[in-house]
Structures are given as C-alpha cells and as structure tokens.
C-alpha positions in Angstrom: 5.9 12.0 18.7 3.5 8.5 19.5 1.1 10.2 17.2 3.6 9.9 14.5 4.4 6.9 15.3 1.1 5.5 15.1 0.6 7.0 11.3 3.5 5.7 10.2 3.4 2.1 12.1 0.0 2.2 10.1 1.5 2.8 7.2 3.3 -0.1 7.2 0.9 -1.8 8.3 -1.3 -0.8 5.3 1.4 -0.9 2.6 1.6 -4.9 3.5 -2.2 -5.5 3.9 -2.0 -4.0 -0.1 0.3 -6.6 -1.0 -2.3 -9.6 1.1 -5.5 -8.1 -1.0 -7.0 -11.0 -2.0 -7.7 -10.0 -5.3 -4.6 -9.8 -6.2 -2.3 -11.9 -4.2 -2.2 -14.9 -6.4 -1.0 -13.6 -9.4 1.8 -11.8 -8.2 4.8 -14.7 -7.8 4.0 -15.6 -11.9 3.8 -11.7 -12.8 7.6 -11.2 -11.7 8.3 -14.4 -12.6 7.1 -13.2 -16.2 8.7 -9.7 -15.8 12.1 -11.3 -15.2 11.6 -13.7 -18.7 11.0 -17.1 -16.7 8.2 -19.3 -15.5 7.3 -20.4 -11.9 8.7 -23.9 -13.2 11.9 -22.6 -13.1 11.9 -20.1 -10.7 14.6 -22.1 -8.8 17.1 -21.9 -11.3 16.3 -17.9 -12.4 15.5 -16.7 -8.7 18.2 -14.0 -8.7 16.9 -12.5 -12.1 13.2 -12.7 -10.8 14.6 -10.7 -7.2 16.6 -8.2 -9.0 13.4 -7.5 -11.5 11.3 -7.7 -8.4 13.6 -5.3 -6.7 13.3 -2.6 -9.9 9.4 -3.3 -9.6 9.7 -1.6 -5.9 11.6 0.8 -7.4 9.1 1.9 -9.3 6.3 2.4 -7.1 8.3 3.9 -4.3 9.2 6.5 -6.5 5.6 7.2 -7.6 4.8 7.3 -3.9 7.6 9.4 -2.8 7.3 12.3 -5.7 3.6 12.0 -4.6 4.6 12.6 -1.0 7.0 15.2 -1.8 4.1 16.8 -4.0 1.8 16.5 -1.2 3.8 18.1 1.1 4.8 21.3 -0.8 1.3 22.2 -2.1 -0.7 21.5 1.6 2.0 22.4 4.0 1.6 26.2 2.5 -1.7 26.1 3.5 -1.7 23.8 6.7 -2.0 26.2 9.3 -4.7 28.5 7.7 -6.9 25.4 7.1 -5.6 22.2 9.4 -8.8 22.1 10.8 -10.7 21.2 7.2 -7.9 19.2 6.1 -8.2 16.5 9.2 -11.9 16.8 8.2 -11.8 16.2 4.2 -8.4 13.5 5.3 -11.0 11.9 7.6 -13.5 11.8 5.2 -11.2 9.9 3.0 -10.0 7.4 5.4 -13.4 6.3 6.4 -15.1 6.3 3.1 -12.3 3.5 2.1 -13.0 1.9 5.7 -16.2 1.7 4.4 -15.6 0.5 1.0 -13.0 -2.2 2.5 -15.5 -3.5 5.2 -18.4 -3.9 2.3 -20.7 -1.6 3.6 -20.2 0.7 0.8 -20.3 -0.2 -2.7 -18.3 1.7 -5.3 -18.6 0.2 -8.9 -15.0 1.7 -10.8 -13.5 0.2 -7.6 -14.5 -3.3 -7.6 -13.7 -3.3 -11.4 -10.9 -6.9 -11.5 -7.9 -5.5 -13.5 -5.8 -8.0 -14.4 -1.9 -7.0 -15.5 -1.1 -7.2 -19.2 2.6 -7.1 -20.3 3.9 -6.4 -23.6 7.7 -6.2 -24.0 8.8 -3.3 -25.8 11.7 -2.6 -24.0 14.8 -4.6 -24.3 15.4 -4.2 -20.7 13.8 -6.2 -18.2 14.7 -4.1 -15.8 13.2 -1.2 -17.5 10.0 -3.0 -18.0 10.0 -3.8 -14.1 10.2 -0.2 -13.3 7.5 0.9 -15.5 5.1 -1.3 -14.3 5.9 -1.2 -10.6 5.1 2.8 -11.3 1.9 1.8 -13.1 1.3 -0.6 -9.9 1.5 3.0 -7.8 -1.1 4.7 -10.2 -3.7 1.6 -8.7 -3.0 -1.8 -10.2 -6.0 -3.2 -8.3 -9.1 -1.9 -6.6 -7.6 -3.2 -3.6 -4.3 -1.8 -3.3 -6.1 1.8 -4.8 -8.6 1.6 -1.6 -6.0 1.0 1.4 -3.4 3.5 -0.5 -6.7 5.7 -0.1 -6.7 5.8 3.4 -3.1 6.3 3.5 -3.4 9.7 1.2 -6.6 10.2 3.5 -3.8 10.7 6.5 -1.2 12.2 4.6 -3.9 15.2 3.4 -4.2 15.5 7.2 -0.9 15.8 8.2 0.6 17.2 4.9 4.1 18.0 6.4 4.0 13.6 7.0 3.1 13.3 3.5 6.4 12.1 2.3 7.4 10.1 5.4 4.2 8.4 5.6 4.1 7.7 1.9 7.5 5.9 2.6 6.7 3.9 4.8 3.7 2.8 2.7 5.7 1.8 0.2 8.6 0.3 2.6 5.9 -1.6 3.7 4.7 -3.0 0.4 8.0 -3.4 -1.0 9.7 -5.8 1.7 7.3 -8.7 1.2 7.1 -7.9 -2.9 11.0 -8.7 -2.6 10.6 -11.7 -0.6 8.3 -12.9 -3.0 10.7 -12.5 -6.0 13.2 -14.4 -3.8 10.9 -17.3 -3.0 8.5 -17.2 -6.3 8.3 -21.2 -6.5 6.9 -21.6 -2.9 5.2 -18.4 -3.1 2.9 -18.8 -5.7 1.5 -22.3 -3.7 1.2 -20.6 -0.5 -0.6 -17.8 -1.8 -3.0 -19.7 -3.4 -3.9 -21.5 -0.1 -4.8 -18.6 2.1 -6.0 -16.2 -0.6 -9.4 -16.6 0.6 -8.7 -16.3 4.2 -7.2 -12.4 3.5 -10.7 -11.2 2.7 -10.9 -11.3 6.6 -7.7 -9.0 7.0 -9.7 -6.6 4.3 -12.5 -6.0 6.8 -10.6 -5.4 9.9 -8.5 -3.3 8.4 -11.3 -1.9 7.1 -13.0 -1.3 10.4 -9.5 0.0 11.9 -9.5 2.6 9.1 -13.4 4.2 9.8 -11.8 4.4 13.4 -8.5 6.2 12.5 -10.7 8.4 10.0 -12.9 9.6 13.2 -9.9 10.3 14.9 -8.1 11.9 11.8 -11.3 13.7 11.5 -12.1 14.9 15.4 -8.5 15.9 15.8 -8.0 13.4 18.3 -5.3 11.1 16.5 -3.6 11.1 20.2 -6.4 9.2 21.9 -5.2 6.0 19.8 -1.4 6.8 20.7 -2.3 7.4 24.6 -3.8 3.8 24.8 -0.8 1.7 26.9 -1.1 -1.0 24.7 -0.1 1.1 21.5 2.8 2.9 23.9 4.3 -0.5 24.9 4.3 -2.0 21.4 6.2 1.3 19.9 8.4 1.9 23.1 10.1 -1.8 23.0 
C-alpha cells in the first residue's frame, strides 16, 4: 500500500514540477489569458472567463492522460504477470533516461527543441478552443513537460494495473496550479517572471530523484523508498 502511495504522491509531485518547467512557465498566465479573448491588462476585469477557459484547458489534458492510462492499463495488465520482471526493467529504463536528460547529463536534441504555442481561432467557442489545446498540451507542449511526463509513463509501464491512477494524479497535479493561475493571471504572469530562472534548480533535483526511483522501478525494490520513516510519517499524517 506505501508503495502506492509513494508513485502516486510522485505523481503529483511531478504533474506540478511540469507546470514550474522553466521553459515554459512564463508564458502560461498570457496564453489563457489569450485563450479566454483578453489580455493580462485586463485580467482583473475578465478573471472568471480566463478560469472557466483555464478550467476546459485541464480538461483537456486530463482526458488525454486518463484514456492514455486507461490504454495503458488494458494492453500491459494482460501481459503483467508473464513479463513484470522486463517491464520494471524497460519502466526503469525510462524513468532514468529522463532523470538524466532533466539533470543535463544527457543531451537529447528533438527534446531541447523551444516550442512556443501558436493559436488560431477557428472555433467559435472559446471553450472548445481551450480544450483542444489543453489535449495538444498532453501530446508534449514543451520539452519539459514531455520529459517529467516521461518518467511518469516510465512508472506506469512498470506498474500497468497503476497506469490510470497514476496518470490521474499527474494530471490532478498539473491541473490545480493551471487553475489557480487562470484565477490570478494578473499577478501570475509577474511572479512567474521573477523566479523562472530559479526552477531550473527544481529541474535537476527532480531530475536526480527520478534516476533514483528508476533504479528502484528497475531492481524491483520500489519499497525500499516507502520503508524509509521519513516517507511513512509524511504519508501516514
């Protein structure tokens, strides 16, 4: 049971380090502001319509990730217990080759690719539009969000029958401070902009937490991290 809760407190824990990346953070209070057909100027005035378009946003990348979880689940769990001992290894793999990448100490080309988000409304619904590209945000809106949602399918090819669950929470995680955001997009965007360049920091210990979990994931020995007392008290409180 503390093993699951370990993946899952990490996947919360990784579904709001996506939403710190660096490389992305600063854009996002102006993108929803631009989603929900305002400016940052008057964000004050508009902020229910930029939280409600914020809001469809998450909808559309939890969706993504829970079909994905639900997809993961049904084709591995099949298989699980013929081959649970290669999927912790290839899951492992995963996990630390995005530790690595995260960290620096692994260079990977197509990932450090900038992407910046281009909007064109074709829809007459806002809302609509919102949705679309918060699904399009699930598919890897930035090489940043695409390497920590690695590690995350990483564990969840490990443990297929958490795939959904852990997926969830991933996206539970990223969704709460997206909405939070949308709610407070004039201070946001000012705040962001501050301490962008102080979350490059977070990328490398997570980064270094994730080669660790992916030597666990991969050695079978996920409990070891749960058996530590410090991780028991923080998830028995």
């Amino acid at each position: 049971m503390l093993t699951s809760d370990v993946s899952l407190s990490f996947a919360l824990l990784a579904g709001l380090v996506s939403f710190l990346s660096p490389c992305v953070l600063p854009i996002i209070p102006g993108f929803l502001a631009y989603l929900a057909g305002t400016s940052l100027t008057d964000a004050k005035t508009h902020r229910f319509e930029i939280f409600i378009n914020s809001f469809f946003f998450v909808l559309g990348f939890s969706t993504v990730f829970a079909v994905l979880g639900v997809l993961l689940n049904t084709i591995l769990e099949s298989v699980a217990g013929d081959i649970s001992l290669w999927l912790s290894r290839l899951g492992g793999v995963i996990i630390i080759f995005f530790g690595l990448f995260l960290t620096g100490l692994l260079k990977v080309p197509f990932l450090e690719a900038e992407y910046k988000p281009r909007v064109t409304k074709k829809f007459s619904s806002r809302y609509l539009t919102s949705f679309i590209f918060g699904a399009a945000f699930a598919a890897g809106w930035t090489p940043c969000v695409g390497a920590v949602l690695g590690g995350i399918l990483g564990l969840a090819t490990a443990h297929p029958g958490s795939a959904f669950i852990l997926l969830l929470a991933y996206a539970i995680g990223l969704g709460i401070p997206f909405l939070l955001t949308g709610l407070f997009a004039s201070h946001a965007s000012d705040f962001f902009s501050r301490f962008a360049k102080l979350l490059t920091y977070l990328n490398i210990i997570f980064g270094a937490f994730l080669i660790l979990l992916g030597i666990l994931v991969f050695t079978q020995t996920l409990s070891v991290l749960a058996n530590l007392s410090i991780v028991n008290t923080l998830l028995l409180k």
